[in-house]
VMD Tcl script that draws the C-alpha trace (Angstrom):
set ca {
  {1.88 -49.70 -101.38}
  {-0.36 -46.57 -100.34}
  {-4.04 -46.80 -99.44}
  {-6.41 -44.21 -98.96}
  {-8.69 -45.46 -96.37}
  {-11.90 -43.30 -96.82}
  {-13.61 -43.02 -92.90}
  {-16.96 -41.96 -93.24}
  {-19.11 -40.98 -90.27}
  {-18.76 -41.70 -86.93}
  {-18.63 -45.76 -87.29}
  {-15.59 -45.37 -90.05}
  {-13.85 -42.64 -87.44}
  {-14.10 -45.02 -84.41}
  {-12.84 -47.93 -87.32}
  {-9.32 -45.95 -87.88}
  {-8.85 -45.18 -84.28}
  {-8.52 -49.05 -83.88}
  {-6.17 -49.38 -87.26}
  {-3.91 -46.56 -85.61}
  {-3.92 -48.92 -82.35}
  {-2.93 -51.84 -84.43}
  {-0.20 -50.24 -86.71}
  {1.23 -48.35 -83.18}
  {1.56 -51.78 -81.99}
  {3.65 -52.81 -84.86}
  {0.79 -54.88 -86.45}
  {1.07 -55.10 -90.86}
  {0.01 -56.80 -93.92}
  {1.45 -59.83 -94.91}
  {1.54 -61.04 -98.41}
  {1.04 -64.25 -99.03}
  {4.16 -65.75 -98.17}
  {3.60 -64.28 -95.27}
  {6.41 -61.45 -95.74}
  {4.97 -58.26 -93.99}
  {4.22 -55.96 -97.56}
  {7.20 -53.89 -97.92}
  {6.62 -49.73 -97.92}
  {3.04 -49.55 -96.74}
  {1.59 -45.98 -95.99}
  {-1.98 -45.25 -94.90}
  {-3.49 -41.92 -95.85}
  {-6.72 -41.48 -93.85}
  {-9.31 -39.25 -95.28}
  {-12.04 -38.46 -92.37}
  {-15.71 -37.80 -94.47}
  {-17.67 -36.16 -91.48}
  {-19.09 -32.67 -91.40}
  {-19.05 -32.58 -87.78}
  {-15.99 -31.86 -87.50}
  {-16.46 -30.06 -84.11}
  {-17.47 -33.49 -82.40}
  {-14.76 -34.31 -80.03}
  {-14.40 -38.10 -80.54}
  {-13.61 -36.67 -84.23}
  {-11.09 -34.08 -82.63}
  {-9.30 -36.64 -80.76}
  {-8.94 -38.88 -84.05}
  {-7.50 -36.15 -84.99}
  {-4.67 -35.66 -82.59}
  {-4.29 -39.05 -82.48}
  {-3.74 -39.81 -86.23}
  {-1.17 -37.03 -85.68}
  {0.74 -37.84 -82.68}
  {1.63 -41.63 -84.78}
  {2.57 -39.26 -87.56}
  {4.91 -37.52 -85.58}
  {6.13 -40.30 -83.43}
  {6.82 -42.37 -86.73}
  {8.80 -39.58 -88.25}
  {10.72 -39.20 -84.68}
  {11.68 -42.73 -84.84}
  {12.23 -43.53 -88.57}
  {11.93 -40.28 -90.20}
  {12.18 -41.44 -94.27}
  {13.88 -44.82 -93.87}
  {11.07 -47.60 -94.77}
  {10.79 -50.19 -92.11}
  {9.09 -53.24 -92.17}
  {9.15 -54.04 -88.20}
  {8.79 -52.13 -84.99}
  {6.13 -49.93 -82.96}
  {4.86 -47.52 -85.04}
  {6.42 -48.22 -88.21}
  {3.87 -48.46 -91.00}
  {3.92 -44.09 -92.73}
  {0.65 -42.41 -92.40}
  {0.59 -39.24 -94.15}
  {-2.14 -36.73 -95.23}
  {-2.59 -35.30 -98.79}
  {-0.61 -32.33 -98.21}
  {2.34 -35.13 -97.42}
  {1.83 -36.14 -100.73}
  {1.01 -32.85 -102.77}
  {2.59 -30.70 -100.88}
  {1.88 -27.98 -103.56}
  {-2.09 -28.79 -103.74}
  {-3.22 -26.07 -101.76}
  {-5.16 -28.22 -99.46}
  {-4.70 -27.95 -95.85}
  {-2.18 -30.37 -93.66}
  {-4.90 -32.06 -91.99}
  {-7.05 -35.80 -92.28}
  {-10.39 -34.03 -93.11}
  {-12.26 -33.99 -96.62}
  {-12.96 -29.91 -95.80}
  {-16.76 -29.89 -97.10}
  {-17.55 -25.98 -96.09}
  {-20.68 -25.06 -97.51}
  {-22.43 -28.55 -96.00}
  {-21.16 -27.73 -92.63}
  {-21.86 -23.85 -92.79}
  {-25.38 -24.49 -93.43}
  {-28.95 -26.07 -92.73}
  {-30.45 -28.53 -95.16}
  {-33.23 -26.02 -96.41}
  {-30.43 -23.53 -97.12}
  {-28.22 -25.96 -98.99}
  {-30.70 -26.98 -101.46}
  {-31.88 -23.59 -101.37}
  {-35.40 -24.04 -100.91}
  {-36.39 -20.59 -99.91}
  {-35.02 -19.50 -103.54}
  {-38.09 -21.67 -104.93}
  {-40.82 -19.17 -104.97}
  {-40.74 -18.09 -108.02}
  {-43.11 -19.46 -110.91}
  {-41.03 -21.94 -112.32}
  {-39.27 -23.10 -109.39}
  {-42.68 -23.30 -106.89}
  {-43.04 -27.11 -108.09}
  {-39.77 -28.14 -106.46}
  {-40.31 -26.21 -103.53}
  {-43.39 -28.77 -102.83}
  {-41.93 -31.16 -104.04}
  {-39.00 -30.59 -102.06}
  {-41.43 -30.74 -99.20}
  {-43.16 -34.00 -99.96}
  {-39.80 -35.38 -99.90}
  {-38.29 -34.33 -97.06}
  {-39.94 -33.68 -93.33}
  {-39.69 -30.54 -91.55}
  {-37.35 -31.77 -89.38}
  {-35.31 -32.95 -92.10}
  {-35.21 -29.81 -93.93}
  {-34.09 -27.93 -90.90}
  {-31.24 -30.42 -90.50}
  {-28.16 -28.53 -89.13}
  {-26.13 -30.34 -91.26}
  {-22.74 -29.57 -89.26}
  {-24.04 -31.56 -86.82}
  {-24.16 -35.07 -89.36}
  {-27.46 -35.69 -90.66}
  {-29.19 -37.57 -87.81}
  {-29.50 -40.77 -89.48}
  {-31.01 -39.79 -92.46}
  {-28.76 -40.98 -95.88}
  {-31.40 -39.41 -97.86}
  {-30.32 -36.25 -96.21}
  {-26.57 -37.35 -96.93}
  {-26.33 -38.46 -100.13}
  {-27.59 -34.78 -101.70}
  {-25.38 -33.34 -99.47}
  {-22.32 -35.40 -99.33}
  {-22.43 -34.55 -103.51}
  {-20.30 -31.71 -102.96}
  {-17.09 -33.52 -102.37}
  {-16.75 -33.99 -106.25}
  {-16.34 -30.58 -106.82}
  {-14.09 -30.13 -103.93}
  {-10.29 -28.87 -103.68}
  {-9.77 -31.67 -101.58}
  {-11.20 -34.28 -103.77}
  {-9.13 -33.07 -106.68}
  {-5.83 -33.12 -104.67}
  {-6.54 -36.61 -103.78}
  {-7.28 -37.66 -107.54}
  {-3.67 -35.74 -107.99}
  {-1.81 -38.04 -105.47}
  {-3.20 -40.76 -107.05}
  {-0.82 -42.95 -108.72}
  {-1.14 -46.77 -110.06}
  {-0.69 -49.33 -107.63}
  {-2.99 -46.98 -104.56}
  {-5.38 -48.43 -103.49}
  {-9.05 -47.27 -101.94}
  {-10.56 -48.55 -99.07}
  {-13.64 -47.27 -97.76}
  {-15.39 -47.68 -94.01}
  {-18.94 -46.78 -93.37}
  {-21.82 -48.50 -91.65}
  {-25.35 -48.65 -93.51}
  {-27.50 -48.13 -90.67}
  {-27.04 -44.43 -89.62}
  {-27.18 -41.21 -91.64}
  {-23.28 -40.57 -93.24}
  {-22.13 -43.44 -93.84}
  {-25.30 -44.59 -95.42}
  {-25.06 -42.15 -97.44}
  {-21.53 -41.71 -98.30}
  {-19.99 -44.94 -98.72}
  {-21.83 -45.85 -102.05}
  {-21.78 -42.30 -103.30}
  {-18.27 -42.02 -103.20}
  {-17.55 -45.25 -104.59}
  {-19.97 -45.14 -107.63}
  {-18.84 -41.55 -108.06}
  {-14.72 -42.74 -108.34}
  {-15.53 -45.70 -110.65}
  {-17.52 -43.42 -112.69}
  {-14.57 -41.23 -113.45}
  {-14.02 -41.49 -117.09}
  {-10.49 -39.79 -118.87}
  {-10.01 -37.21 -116.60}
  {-6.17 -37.97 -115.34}
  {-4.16 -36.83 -118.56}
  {-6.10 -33.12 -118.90}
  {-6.75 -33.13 -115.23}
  {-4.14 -34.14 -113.27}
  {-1.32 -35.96 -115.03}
  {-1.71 -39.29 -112.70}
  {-3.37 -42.19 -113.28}
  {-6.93 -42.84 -113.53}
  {-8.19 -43.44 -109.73}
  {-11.69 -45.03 -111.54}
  {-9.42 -48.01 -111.97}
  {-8.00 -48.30 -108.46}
  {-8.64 -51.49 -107.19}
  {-11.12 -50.76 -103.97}
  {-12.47 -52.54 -101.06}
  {-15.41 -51.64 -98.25}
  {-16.19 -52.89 -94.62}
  {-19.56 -52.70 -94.26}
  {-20.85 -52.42 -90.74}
  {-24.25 -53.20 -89.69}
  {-25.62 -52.78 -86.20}
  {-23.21 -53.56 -83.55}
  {-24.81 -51.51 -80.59}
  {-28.34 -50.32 -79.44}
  {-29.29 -46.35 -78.38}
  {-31.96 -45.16 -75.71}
  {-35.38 -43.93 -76.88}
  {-36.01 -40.86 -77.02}
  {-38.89 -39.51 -78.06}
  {-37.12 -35.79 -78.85}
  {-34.63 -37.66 -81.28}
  {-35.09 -38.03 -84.93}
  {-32.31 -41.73 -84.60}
  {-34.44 -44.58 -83.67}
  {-32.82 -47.86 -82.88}
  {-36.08 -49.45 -84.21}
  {-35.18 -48.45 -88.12}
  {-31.56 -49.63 -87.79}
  {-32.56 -53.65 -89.18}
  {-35.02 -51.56 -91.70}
  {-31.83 -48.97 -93.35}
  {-29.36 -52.44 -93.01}
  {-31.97 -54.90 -95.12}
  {-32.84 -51.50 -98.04}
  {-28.82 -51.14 -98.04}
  {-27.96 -54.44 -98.53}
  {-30.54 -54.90 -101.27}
  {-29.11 -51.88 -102.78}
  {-25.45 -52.82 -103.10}
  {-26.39 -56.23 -104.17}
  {-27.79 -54.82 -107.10}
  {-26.31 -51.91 -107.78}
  {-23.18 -51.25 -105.83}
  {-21.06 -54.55 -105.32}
  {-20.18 -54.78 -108.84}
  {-17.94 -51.61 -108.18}
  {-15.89 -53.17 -105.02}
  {-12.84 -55.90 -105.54}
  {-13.62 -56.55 -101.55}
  {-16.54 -55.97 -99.51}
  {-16.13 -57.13 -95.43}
  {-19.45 -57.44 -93.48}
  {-19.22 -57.34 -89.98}
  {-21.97 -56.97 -87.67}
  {-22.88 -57.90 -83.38}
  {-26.70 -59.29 -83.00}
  {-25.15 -58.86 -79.15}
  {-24.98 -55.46 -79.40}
  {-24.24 -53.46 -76.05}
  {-26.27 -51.19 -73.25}
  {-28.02 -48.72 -74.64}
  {-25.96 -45.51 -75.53}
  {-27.16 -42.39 -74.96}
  {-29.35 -41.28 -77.77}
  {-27.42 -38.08 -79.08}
  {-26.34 -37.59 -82.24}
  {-23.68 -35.10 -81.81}
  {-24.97 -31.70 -80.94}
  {-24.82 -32.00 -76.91}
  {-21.65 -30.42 -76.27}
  {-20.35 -31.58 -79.54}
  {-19.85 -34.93 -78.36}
  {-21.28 -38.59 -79.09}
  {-20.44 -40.82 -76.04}
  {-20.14 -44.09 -77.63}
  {-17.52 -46.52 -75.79}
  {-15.29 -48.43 -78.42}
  {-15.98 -51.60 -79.72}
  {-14.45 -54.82 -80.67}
  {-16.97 -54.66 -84.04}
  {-14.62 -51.70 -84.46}
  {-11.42 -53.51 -83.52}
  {-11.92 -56.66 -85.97}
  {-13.65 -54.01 -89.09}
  {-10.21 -52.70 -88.87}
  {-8.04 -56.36 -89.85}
  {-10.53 -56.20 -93.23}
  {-8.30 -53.11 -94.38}
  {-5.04 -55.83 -93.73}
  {-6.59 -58.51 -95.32}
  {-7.64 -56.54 -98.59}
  {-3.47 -55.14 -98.68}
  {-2.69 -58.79 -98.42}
  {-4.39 -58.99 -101.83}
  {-2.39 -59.74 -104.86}
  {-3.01 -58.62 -108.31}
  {-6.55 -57.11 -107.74}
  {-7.69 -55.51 -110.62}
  {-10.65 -53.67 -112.56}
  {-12.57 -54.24 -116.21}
  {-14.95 -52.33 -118.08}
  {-18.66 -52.79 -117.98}
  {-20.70 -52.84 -121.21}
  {-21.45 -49.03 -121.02}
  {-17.25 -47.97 -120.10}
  {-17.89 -47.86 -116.30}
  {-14.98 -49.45 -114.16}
  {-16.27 -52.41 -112.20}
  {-14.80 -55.21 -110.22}
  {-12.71 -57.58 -112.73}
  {-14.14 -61.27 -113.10}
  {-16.97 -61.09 -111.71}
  {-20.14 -58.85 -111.34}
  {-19.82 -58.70 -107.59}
  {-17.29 -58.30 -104.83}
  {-15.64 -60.97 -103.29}
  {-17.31 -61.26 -99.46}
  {-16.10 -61.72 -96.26}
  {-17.53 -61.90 -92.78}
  {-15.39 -61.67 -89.53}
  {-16.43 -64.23 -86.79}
  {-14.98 -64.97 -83.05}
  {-13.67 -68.17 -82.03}
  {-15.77 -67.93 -78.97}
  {-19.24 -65.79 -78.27}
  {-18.69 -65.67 -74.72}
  {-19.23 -61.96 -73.63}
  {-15.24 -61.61 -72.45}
  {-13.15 -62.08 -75.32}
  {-8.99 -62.58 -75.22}
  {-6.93 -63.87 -77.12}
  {-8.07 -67.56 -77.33}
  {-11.36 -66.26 -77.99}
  {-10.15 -64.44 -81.03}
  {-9.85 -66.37 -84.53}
  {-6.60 -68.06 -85.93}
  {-6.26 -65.25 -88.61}
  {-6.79 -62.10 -85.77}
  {-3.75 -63.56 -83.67}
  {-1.50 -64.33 -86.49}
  {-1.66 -60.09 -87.30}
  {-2.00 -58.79 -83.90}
  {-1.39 -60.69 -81.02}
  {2.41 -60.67 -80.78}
  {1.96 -57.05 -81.59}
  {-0.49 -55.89 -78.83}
  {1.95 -58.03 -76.62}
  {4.61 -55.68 -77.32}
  {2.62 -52.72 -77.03}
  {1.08 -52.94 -73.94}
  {4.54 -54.37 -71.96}
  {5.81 -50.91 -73.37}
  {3.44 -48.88 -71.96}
  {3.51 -50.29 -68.40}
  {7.22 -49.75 -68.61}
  {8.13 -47.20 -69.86}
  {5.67 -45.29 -67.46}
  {6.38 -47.17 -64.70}
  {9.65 -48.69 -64.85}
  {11.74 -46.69 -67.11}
  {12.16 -43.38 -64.79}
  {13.95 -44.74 -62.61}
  {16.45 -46.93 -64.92}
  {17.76 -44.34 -66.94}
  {21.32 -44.95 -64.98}
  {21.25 -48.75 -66.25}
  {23.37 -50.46 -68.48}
  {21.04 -49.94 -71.60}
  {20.01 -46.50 -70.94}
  {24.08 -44.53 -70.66}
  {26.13 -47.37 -72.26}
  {25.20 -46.69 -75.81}
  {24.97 -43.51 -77.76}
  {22.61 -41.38 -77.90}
  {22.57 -41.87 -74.16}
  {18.59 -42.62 -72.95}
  {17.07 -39.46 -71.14}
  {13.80 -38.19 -69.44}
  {12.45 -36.94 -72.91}
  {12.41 -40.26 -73.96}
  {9.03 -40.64 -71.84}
  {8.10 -37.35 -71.26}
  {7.43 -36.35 -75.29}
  {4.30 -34.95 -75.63}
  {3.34 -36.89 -78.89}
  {3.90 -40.35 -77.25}
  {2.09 -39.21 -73.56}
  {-0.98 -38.12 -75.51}
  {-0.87 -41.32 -77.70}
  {-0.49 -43.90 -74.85}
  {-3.35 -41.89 -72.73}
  {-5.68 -42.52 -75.66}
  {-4.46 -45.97 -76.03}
  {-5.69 -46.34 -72.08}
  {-8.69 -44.93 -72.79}
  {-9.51 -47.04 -75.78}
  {-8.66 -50.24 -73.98}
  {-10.91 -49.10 -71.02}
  {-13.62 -48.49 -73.37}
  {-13.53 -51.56 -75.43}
  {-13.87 -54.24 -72.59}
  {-16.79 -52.42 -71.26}
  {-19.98 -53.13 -72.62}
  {-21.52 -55.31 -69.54}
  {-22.08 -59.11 -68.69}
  {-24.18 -59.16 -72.12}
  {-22.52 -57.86 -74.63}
  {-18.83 -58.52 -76.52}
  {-15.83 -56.72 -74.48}
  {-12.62 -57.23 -75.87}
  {-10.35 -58.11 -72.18}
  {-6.77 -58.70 -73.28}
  {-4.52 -57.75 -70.46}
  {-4.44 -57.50 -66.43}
  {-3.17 -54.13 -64.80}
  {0.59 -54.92 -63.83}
  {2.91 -52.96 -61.84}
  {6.26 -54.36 -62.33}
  {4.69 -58.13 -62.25}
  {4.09 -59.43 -66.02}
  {3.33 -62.94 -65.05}
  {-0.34 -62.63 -65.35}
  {-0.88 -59.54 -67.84}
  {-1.93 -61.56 -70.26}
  {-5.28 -63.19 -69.22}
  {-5.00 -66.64 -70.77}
  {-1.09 -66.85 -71.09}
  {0.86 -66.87 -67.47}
  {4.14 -66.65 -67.45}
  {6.33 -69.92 -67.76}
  {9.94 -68.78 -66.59}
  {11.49 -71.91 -64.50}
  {13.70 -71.24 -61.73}
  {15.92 -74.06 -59.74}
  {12.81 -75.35 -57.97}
  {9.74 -73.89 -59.43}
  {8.18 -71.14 -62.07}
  {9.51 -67.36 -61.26}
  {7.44 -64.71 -61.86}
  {7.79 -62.51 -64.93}
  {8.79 -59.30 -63.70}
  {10.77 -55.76 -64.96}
  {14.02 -56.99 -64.10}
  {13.65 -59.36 -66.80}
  {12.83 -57.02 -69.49}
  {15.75 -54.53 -67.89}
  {18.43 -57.68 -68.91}
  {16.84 -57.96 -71.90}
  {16.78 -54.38 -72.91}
  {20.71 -54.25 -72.18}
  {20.88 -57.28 -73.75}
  {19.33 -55.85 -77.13}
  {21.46 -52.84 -76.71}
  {25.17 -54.21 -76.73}
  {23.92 -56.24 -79.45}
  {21.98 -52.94 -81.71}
  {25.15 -50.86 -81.17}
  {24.66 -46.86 -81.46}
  {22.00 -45.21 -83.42}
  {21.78 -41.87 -85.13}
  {18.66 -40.60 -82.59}
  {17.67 -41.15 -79.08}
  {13.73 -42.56 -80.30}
  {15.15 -44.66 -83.35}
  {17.63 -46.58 -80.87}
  {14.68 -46.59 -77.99}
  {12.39 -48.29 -79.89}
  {14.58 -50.15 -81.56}
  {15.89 -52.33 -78.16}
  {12.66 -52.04 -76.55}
  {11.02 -54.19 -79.93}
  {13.93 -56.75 -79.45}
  {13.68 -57.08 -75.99}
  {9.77 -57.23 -75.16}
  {9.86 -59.63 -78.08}
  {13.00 -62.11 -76.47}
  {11.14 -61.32 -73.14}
  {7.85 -62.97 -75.16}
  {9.45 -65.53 -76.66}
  {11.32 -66.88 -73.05}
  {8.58 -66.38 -70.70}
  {4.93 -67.03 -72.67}
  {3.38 -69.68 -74.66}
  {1.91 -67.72 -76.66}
  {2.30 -70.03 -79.64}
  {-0.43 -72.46 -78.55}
  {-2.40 -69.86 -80.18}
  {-1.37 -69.59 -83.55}
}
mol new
graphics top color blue
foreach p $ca { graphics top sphere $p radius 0.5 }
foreach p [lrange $ca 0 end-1] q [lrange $ca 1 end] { graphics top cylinder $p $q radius 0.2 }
display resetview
């Protein structure tokens, strides 16, 4: 199964970083047998036109650091299990002889090479027969508005985005992705209805793909993507921004854009989505700074568990079996069997402000927590413990013998300090807000790294602590019993999966959870 997961703005953006978290930790679909869903890629397409924002830029690299660590470790065998195992590609992956360039952007070049005024061309409106439009262009639109740097993002303003944002139909990206469409892909989009893109975006581009009529045979050759089944997370306010009196984004219309949106796709949108997920905080956090993007090309929101659990609606919707579409009376593709989308809302176990894993629901620690386990036991190790065991018994017995590259690689250094970032980030929101606190700092004690779950290992007389040694026997343990392996990262991973999980399964109750 591929999906295209469409991440518009900055909410969708921050949305994939956590779905890149959850597949490095191993995390995937189940069907409903609960069999993880056998050859599942993810192609992220990134909708933003400030692309020079460096939250965006570190997407970015980190979207292609799992790329590369995933082909290091699997390269094209299909794999069901393990960290980093679920494919993500780009659209040159798939056509490589598109044209388009090797990257996760939509490349929208005349929007982010120009000001709003320009784009629409309003200075071209002098003329006799064009001088209506020109004030009516004006009536429309603000000053401000029209002189919209539009590289920047449109400062909360969809009616900005949506004339705008109409240039990805005619775009050479846009027609390589109808091109690697084929039957069976499905769409997913990520937006939140409250800000300027994603406003914007999220129901252009699905109206505009359902809207698609006959265009695959002369076109392209592939199926029709009108008829690919789609699903949405919709995210509604989850976090409050300074005043500022200099800014055109005002917290203060965020309820006013969510209740016009919503009214909207009840109407006129919903009909169009097999899935829609609403998620939303009435929490919210500490007031962000009140910057849109253009100081120093950066917007310093802190992650956020909104983000986190938006990002299980994209596993949940892959879980899906035998979603389909139907014709409307005038030939437009809408959601099949009824004339809206199915809904879903994501809710905590627990709104206490500190949230682990007891506080997350049933569902959330069926996909993820064993997972996230792994994950973070890996990263304490193999940066703290695994330098100076590379003479053990798992590390030279087996071939490809275990070296320093193994933890100094580049790819997997940059991931796992953007992994330690985002975990910082998330749990810190203050005493009155949602943080999402799963784990302790260890050293090379794992008794307590999981808030809620302590170790249980018995000794003769009383519990033992969980420490490294354990996961060293169980590493050399999960090596005599792997065998050799082709290359150094496939048989790394490979023991490290089996033995964090035996480690798990020996030393936590973690099932008390599930």
């Amino acid at each position: 199964m591929r999906v295209f997961v469409f991440a518009i703005g900055g909410t969708g953006s921050r949305v994939l970083t956590s779905l890149v978290m959850q597949l490095a930790a191993g995390a995937r679909p189940k069907d409903s047998s609960g069999k993880p869903i056998h050859d599942l890629s993810i192609v992220p397409i990134i909708i933003d036109p400030h692309e020079d924002n460096s939250g965006l830029q570190q997407l970015s690299e980190l979207l292609s650091d799992y790329r590369k660590m995933h082909q290091r470790i699997y390269g094209d065998e299909v794999k069901d299990e393990g960290f980093f195992n679920v494919k993500i590609e780009t659209l040159k992956d798939i056509s490589p002889d598109s044209g388009v360039a090797d990257k996760f952007f939509f490349k929208m070049q005349s929007v982010t090479d120009s000001r709003f005024d320009i784009f629409i061309g309003l200075n071209d409106m002098d003329n006799f027969n064009t001088k209506a439009n020109k004030l009516f262009a004006k009536m429309l639109f603000s000053k401000e508005e029209l002189e919209t740097e539009m590289k920047e993002g449109f400062y909360g303003s969809p009616n900005i985005g949506c004339i705008a944002l109409n240039e990805f139909k005619e775009s050479d990206d846009f027609k390589a992705f109808r091109s690697a469409y084929n039957k069976g892909d499905r769409l997913f989009f990520i937006g939140s209805i409250f800000g300027g893109t994603g406003a914007s975006g999220l129901p252009l581009f699905i109206s505009s793909i359902r809207d698609l009529q006959n265009i695959n045979n002369e076109d392209t050759g592939r199926s029709d993507c009108s008829k690919a089944p789609i699903g949405a997370l919709i995210v509604m306010p989850y976090f409050r921004i300074a005043q500022d009196d200099n800014s055109s984004i005002n917290q203060n219309d965020f309820i006013i854009k969510t209740r016009s949106a919503l009214r909207y796709y009840d109407t006129s949108l919903n009909k169009y989505i097999n899935k829609i997920y609403y998620i939303a905080d009435p929490k919210g956090t500490a007031d962000f700074v009140n910057d849109p993007g253009n100081i120093n090309n950066q917007q310093s929101n802190k992650y956020h568990i909104v983000e986190f659990a938006g990002a299980l609606s994209i596993f949940d919707f892959c879980a899906e079996e035998d979603i389909d579409v139907a014709e409307d009376t005038l030939g437009r593709m809408v959601a099949q069997g009824s004339s809206s989308a199915r809904c879903k809302a994501y809710r905590l176990r627990t709104e206490d402000g500190s949230i682990n894993f007891e506080g997350l629901a049933d569902q959330t620690n069926q996909l993820i927590m064993f997972p996230f386990m792994k994950l973070y036991i890996l990263r304490n190790f193999m940066t703290k413990e695994l330098p100076s065991m590379l003479d053990k018994g798992f590390a030279k017995d087996q071939k490809p013998r275990l070296d320093r590259s193994i933890y100094d690689n580049r790819d997997l250094k940059d991931f796992f300090a953007k992994y330690d970032q985002w975990l910082k980030e998330i749990k810190d929101h203050g005493t009155n807000a949602h943080n999402l606190d799963l784990f302790t700092v260890v050293g090379n004690d794992y008794t307590h790294v999981f808030h809620d779950k302590p170790g249980t290992k018995k000794g003769v007389f009383s519990r033992k602590s969980v420490n490294a040694k354990d996961i060293k026997l169980a590493l050399d343990k999960a090596s005599q019993k792997r065998g050799d392996m082709e290359n150094m990262e496939k048989r790394w991973f490979t023991i490290a999966n089996d033995a964090i999980q035996d480690v798990l399964i020996n030393n936590y109750d973690y099932e008390t959870l599930l």
